[in-house]
N, CA and C atoms as an extended XYZ file, in Angstrom:
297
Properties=species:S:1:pos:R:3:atomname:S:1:resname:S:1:resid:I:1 pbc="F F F"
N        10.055        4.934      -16.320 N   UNK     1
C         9.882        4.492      -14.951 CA  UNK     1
C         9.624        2.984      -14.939 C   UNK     1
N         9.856        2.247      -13.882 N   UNK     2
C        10.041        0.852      -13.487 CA  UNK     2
C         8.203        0.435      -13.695 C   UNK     2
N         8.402       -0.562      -13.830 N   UNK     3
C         7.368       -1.156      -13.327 CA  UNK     3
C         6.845       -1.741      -11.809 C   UNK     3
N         6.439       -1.301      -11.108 N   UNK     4
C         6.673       -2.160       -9.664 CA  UNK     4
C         5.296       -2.871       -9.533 C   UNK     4
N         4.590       -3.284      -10.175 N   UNK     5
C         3.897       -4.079       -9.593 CA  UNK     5
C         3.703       -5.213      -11.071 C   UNK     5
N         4.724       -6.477      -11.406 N   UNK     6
C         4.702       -6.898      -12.351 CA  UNK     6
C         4.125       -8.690      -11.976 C   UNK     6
N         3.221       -8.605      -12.746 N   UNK     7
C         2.949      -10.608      -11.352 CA  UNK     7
C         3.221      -11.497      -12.404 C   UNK     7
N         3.639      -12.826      -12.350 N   UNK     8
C         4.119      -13.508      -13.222 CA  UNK     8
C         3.341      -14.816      -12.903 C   UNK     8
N         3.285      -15.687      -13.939 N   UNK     9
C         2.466      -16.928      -13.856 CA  UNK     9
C         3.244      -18.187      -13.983 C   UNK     9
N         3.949      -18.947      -12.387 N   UNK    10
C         5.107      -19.588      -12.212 CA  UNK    10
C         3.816      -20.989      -13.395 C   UNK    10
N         5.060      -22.115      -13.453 N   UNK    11
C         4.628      -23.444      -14.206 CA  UNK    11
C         3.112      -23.868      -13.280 C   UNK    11
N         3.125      -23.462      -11.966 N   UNK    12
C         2.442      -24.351      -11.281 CA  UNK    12
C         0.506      -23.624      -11.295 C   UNK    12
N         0.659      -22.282      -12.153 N   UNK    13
C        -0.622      -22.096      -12.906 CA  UNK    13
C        -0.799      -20.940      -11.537 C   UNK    13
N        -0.075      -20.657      -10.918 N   UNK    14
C        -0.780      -19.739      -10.234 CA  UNK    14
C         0.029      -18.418      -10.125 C   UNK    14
N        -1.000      -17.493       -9.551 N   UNK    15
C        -0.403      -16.111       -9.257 CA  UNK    15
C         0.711      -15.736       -7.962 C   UNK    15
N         1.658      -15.169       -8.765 N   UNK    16
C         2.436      -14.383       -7.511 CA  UNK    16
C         2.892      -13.685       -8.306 C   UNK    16
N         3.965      -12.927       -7.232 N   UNK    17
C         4.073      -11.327       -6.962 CA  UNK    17
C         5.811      -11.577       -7.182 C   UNK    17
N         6.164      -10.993       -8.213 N   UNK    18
C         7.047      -10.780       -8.529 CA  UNK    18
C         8.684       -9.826       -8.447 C   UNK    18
N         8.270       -9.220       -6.820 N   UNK    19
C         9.162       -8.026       -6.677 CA  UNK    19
C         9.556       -8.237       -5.325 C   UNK    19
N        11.085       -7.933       -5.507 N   UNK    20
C        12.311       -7.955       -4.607 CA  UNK    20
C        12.886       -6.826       -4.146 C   UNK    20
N        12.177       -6.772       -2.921 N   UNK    21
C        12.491       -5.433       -2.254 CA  UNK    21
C        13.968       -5.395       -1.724 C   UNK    21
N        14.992       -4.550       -1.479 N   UNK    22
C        16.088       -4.579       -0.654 CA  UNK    22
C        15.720       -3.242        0.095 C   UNK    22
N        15.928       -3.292        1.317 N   UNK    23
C        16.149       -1.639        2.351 CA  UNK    23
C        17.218       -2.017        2.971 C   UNK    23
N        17.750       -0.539        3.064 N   UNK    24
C        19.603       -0.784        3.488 CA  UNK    24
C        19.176        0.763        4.366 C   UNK    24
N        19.057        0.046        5.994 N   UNK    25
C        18.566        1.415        6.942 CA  UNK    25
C        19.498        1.534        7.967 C   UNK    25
N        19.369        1.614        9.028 N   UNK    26
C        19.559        1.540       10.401 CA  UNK    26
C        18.825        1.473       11.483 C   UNK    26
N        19.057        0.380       12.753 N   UNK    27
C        18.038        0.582       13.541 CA  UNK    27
C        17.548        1.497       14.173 C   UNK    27
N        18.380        2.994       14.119 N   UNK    28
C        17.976        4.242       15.274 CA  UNK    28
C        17.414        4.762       14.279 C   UNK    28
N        16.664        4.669       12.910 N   UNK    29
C        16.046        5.375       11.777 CA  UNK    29
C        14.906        5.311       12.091 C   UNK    29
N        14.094        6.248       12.246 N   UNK    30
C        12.576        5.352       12.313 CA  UNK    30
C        12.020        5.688       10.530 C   UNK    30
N        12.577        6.258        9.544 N   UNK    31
C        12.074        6.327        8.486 CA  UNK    31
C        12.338        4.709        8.421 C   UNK    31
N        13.732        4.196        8.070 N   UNK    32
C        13.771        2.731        8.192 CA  UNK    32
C        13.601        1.651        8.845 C   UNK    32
N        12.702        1.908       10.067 N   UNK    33
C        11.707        1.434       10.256 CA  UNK    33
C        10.152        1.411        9.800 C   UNK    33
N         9.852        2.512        9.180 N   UNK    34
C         8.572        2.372        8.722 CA  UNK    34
C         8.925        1.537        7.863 C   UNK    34
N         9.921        2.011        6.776 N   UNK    35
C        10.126        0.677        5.402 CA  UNK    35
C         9.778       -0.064        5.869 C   UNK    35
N        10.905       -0.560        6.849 N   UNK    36
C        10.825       -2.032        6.980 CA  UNK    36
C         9.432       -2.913        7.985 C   UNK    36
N         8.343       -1.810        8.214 N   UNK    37
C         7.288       -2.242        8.313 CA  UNK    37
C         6.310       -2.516        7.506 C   UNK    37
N         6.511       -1.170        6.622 N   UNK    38
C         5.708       -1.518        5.032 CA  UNK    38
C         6.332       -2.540        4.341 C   UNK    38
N         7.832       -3.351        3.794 N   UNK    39
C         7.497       -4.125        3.388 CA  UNK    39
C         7.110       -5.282        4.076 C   UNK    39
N         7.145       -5.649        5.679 N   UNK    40
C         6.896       -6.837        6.200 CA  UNK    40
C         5.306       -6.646        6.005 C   UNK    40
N         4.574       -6.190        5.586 N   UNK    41
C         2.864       -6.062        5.264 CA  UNK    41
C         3.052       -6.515        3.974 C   UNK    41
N         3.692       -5.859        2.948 N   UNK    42
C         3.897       -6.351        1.616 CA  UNK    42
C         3.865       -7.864        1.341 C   UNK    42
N         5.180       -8.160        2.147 N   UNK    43
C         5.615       -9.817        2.265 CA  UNK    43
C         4.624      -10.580        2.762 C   UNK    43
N         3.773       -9.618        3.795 N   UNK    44
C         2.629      -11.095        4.824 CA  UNK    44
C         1.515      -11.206        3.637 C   UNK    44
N         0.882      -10.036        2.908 N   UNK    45
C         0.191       -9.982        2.018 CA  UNK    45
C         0.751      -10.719        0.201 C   UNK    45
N         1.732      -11.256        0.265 N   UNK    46
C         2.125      -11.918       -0.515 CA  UNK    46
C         2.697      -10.943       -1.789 C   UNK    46
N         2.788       -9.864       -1.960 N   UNK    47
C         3.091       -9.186       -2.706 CA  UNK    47
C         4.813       -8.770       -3.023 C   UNK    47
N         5.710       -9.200       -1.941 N   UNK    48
C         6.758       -8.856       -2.566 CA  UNK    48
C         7.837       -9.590       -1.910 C   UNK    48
N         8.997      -10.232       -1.788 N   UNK    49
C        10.293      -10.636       -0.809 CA  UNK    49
C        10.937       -9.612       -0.630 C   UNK    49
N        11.146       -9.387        0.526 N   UNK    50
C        11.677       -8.454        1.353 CA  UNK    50
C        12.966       -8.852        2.552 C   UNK    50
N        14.274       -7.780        2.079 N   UNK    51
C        15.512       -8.076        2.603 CA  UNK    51
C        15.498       -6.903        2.996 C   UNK    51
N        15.813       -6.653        4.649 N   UNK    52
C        16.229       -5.841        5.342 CA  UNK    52
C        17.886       -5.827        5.725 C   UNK    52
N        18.362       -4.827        5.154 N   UNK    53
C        20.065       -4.873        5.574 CA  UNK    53
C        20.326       -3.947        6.331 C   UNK    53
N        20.734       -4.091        7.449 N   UNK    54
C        21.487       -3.446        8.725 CA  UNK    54
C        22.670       -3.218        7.891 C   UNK    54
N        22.967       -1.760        7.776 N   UNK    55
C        24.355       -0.741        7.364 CA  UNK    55
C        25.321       -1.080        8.786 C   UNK    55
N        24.747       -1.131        9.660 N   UNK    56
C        25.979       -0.803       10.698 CA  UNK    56
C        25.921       -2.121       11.060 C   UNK    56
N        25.488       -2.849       11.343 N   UNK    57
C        25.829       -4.568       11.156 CA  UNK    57
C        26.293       -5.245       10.150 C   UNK    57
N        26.180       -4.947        8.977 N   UNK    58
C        26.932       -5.076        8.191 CA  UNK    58
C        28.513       -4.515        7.823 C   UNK    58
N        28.341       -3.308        8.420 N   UNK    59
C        30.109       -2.717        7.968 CA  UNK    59
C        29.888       -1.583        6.804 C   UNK    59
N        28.341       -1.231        6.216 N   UNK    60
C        28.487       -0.774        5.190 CA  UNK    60
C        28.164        1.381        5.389 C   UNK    60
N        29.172        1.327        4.854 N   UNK    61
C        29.615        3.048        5.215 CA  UNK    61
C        28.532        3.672        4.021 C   UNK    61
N        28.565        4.940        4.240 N   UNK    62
C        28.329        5.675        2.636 CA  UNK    62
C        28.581        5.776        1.826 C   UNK    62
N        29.830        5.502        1.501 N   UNK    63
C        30.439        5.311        0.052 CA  UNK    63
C        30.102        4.014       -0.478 C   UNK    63
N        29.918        2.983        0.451 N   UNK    64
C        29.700        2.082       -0.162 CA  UNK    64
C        28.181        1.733       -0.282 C   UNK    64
N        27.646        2.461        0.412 N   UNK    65
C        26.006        2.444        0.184 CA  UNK    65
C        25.880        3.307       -2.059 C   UNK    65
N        26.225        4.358       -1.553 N   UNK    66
C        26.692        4.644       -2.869 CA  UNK    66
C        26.738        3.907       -4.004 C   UNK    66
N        28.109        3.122       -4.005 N   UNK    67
C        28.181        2.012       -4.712 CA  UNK    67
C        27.350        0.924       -5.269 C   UNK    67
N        26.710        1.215       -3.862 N   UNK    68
C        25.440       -0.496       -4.288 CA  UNK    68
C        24.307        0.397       -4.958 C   UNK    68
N        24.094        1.653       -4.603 N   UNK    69
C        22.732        2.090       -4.921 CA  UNK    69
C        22.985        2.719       -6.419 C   UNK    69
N        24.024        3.262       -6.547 N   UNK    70
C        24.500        4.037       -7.992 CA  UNK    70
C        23.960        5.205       -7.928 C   UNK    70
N        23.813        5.787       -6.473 N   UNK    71
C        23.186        6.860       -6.330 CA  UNK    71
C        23.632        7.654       -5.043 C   UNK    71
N        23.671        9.236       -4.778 N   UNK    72
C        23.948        9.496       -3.759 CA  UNK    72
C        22.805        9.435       -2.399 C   UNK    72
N        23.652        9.149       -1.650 N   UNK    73
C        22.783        8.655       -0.056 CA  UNK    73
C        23.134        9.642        0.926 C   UNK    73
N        22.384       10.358        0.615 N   UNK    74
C        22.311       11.422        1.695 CA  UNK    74
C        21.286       11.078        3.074 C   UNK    74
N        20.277       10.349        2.272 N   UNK    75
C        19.609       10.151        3.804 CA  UNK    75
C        19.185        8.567        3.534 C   UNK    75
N        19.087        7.672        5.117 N   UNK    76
C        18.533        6.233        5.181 CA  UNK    76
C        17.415        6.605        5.065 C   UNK    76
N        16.328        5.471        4.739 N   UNK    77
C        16.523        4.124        4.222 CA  UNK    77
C        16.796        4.698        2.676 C   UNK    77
N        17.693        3.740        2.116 N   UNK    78
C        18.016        3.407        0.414 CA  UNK    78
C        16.953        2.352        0.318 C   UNK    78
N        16.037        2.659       -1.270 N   UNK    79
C        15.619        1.461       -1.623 CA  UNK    79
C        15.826        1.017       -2.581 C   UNK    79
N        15.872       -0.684       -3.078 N   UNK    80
C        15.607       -0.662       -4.341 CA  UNK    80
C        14.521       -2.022       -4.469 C   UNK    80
N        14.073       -1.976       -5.748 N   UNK    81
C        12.920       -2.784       -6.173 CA  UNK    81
C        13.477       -3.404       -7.294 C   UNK    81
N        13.408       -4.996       -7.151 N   UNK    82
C        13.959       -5.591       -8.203 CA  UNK    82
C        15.319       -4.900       -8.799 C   UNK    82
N        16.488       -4.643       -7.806 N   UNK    83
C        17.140       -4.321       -8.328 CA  UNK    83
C        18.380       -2.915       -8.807 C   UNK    83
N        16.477       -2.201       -9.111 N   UNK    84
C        16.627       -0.792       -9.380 CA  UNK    84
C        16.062        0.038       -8.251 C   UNK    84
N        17.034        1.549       -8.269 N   UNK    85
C        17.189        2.243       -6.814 CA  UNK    85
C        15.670        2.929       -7.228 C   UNK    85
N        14.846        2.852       -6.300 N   UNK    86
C        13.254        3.567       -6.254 CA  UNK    86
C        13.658        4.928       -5.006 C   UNK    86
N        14.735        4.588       -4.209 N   UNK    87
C        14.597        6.139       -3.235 CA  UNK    87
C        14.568        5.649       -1.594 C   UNK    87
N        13.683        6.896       -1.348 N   UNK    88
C        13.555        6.298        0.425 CA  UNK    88
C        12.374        5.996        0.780 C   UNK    88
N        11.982        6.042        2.145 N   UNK    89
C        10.792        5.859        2.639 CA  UNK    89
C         9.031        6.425        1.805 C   UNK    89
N         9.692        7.740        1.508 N   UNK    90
C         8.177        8.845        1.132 CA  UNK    90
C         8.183        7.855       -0.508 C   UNK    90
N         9.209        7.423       -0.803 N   UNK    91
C         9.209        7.475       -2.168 CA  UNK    91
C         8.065        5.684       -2.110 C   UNK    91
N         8.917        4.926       -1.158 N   UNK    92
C         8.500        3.629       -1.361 CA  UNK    92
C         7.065        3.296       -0.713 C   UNK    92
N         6.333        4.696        0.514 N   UNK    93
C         5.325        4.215        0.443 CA  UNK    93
C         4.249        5.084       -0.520 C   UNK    93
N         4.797        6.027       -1.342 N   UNK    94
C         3.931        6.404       -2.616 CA  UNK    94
C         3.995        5.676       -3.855 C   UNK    94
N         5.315        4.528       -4.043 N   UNK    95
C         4.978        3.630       -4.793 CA  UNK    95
C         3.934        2.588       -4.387 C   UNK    95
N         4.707        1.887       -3.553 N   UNK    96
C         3.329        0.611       -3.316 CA  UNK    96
C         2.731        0.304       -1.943 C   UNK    96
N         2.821        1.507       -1.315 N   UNK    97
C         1.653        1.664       -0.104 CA  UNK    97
C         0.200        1.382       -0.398 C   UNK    97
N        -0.167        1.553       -1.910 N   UNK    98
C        -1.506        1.069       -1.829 CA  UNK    98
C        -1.913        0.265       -2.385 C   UNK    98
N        -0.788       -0.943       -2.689 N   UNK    99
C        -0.988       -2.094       -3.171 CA  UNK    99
C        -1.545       -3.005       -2.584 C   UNK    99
């Protein structure tokens, strides 16, 4: 399993938060809306950068959600963390909801 909470010590001697959230939801989701409320708390609390991608503003179908995630998408929000696919909503606020 990933590491998700990894902090790194930039040149300038101080602490930050090392993790790059992506959520790929829709606006009529309210699961992808909670994401994308949990990570905007994440981000205000300094703990992670956070990219919210609109599927249907973007153009991006299921197959190609697929594609990006390397995983099947049966249900919004897709997440991934640094990268790697962590799941959906239940998954991302039992990872770092209590960070």
């Amino acid at each position: 399993m990933t590491r998700l909470n990894q902090w790194t010590v930039p040149h300038s001697g101080r602490w930050e938060y090392a993790m790059k959230i992506t959520i790929y939801g829709k606006p009529d989701c309210p699961y992808c809306l909670m994401a994308k409320d949990l990570g905007e708390v994440l981000e205000a609390q300094g703990k992670a950068e956070v990219e919210y991608i609109d599927l249907q503003e973007q153009g991006i179908d299921r197959p190609a959600l697929e594609a990006i995630t390397g995983r099947p998408a049966p249900t919004i929000p897709q997440i991934l963390v640094n990268g790697q696919y962590l799941g959906g909503y239940t998954e991302m606020n039992k990872a770092l909801g209590g960070i």
